[in-house]
C-alpha atoms as one frame of an Amber mdcrd trajectory, in Angstrom:
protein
  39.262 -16.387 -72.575  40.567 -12.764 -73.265  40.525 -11.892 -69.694  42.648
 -15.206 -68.478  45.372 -13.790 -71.537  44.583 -10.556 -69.849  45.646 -11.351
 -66.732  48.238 -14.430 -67.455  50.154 -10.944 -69.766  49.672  -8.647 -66.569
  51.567 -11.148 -64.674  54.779 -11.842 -66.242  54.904  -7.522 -67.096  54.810
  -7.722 -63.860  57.864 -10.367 -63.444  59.767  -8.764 -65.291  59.575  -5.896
 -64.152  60.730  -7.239 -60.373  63.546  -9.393 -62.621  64.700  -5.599 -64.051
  64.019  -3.728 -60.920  67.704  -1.910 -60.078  69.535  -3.234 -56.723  69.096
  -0.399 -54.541  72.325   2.141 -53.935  74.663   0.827 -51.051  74.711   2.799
 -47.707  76.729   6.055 -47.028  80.287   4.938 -46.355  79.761   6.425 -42.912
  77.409   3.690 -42.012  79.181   1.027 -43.140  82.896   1.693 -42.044  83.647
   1.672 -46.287  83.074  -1.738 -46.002  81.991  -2.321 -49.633  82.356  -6.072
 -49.790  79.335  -6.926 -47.496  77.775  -3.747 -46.421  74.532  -5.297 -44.973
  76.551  -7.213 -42.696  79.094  -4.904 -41.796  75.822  -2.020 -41.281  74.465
  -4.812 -38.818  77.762  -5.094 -37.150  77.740  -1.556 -35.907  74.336  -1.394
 -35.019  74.495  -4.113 -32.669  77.885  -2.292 -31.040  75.897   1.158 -31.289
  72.611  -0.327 -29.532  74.427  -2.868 -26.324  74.139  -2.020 -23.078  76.575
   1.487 -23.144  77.400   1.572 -26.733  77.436   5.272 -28.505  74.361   4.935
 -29.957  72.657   5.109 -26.606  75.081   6.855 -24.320  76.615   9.641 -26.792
  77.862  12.260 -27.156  75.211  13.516 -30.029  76.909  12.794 -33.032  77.333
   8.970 -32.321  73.752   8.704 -31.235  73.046  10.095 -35.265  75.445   7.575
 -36.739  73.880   4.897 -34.868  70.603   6.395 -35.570  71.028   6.385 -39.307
  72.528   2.970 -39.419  69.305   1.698 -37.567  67.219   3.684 -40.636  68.963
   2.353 -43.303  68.557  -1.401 -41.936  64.823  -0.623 -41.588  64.554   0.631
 -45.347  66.691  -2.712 -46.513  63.175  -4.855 -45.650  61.531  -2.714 -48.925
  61.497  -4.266 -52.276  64.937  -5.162 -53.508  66.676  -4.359 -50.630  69.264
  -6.869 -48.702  66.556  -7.965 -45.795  63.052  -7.230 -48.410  62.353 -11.330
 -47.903  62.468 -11.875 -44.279  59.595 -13.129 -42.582  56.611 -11.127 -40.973
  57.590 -11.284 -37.778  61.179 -10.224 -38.135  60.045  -7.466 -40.355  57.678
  -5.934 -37.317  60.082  -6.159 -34.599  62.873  -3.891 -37.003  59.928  -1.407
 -37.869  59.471  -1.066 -34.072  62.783  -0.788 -33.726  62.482   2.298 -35.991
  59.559   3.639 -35.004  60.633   3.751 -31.078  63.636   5.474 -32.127  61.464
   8.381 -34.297  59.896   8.624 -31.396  62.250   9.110 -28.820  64.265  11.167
 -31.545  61.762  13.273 -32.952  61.865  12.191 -36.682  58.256  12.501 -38.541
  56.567   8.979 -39.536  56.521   9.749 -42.946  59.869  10.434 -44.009  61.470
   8.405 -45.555  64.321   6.174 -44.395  66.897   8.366 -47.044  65.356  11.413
 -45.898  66.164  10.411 -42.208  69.664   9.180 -42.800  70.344  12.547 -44.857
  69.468  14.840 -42.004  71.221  12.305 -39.454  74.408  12.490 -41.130  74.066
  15.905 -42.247  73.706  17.177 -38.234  76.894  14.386 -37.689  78.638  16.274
 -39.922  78.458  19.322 -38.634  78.581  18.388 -35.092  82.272  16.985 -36.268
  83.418  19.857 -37.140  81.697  21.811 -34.019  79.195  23.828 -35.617  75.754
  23.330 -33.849  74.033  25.896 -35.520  74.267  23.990 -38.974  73.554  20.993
 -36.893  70.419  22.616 -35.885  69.531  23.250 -39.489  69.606  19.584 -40.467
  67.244  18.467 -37.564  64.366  20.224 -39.194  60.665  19.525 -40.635  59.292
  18.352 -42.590  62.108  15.560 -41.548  61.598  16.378 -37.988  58.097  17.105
 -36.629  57.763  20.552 -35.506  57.745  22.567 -32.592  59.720  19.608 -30.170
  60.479  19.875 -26.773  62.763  19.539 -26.676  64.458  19.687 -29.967  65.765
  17.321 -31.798  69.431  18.107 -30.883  69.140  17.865 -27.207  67.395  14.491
 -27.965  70.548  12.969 -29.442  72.406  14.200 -26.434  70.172  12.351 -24.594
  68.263   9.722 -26.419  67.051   7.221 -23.773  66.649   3.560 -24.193  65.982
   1.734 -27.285  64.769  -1.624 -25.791  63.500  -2.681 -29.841  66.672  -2.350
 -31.091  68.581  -4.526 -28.392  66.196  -6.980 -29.006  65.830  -7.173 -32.624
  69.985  -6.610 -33.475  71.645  -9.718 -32.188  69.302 -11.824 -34.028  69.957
  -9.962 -36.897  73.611  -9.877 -37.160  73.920 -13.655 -35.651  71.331 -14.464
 -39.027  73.512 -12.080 -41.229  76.969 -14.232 -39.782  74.980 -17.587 -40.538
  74.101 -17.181 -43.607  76.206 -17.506 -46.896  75.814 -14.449 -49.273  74.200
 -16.581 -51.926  71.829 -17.695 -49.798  70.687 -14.125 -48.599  70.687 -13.104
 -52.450  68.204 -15.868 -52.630  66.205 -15.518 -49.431  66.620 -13.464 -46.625
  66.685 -13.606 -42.422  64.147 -13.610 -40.098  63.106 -15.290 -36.553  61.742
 -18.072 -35.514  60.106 -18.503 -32.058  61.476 -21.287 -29.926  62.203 -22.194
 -26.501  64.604 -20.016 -26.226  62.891 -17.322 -27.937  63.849 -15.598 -30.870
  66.113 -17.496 -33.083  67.746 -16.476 -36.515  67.103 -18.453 -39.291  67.438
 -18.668 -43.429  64.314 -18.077 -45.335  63.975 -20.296 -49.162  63.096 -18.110
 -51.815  59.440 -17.770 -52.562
């Protein structure tokens, strides 16, 4: 009997504590074009123009390809607890993690950092590249947020970043979910895919 009390008074510490848990911080202005109103959709938006066929985030010059790189980070970290995508569905939630893991690849960024330890080095190297001083850009691109000793180095890999075929897939579903569905209803649920006969599709997950 005391360990069903036990356990029943585990459980609701624990709902509360997800009921008090903070809403995390919104995203640099940067990635979200100040848009404070909706800044999930509006990070979404850009991605998907960043990541077509010729946008900046694939085709340059170096300080685009880090915007679009850090927008693509911060949607990633949204699928963790309390974030705007944490209740989409399994599948959706491993095609935006390979997504983000092609692009560390192809960019140089260590697995383990974090996604705000990514976005802070992105931006940081945007920064300076704005304002035409690659030597500080250099200094941003560095471990333990980069891995180290790349060749080549992380800024000659955001001149030249490659293809990001996870990310064109994974985007349009995203943002045509994000357009779909009314705010409340992503408060309450969240986006993911579907599989149908004409592949992925965007839908509206219930709340669990």
């Amino acid at each position: 009997m005391r360990r069903r009390h036990a356990a029943a008074l585990l459980l609701a510490l624990g709902a509360c504590a997800e009921l008090w848990t903070p809403p995390p911080p919104p995203p640099p202005g940067e990635l979200a074009g100040d848009d404070v109103a909706a800044p999930l959709r509006a990070v979404a938006r850009r991605a998907l123009a960043d990541f077509a066929p010729g946008g900046a985030g694939l085709a340059g010059p170096p300080e685009a390809v880090a915007l679009a790189a850090a927008r693509l980070e911060w949607l990633g970290g949204e699928t963790r607890p309390g974030g705007g995508l944490a209740r989409i569905e399994e599948d959706f939630r491993f095609a935006l993690a390979a997504a983000v893991e092609e692009q560390r690849a192809a960019l140089g960024l260590a697995p383990e950092a974090s996604p705000e330890q990514a976005i802070a080095a992105l931006l940081a190297a945007r920064r300076a590249l704005m304002r035409g001083e690659r030597a500080a850009a250099e200094a941003a691109l560095v471990p333990p947020v980069f891995r180290p000793g790349l060749r080549p180095g992380p800024l000659a890999r955001l001149a030249a970043p490659g293809p990001r075929p996870n990310a064109q897939l994974v985007l349009p579903g995203l943002v045509a979910a994000l357009e779909r569905a009314p705010a409340a209803r992503l408060e309450e649920g969240g986006v993911g895919f579907g599989v149908g006969e004409g592949g992925l599709s965007p839908f509206t997950l219930p709340r669990r």
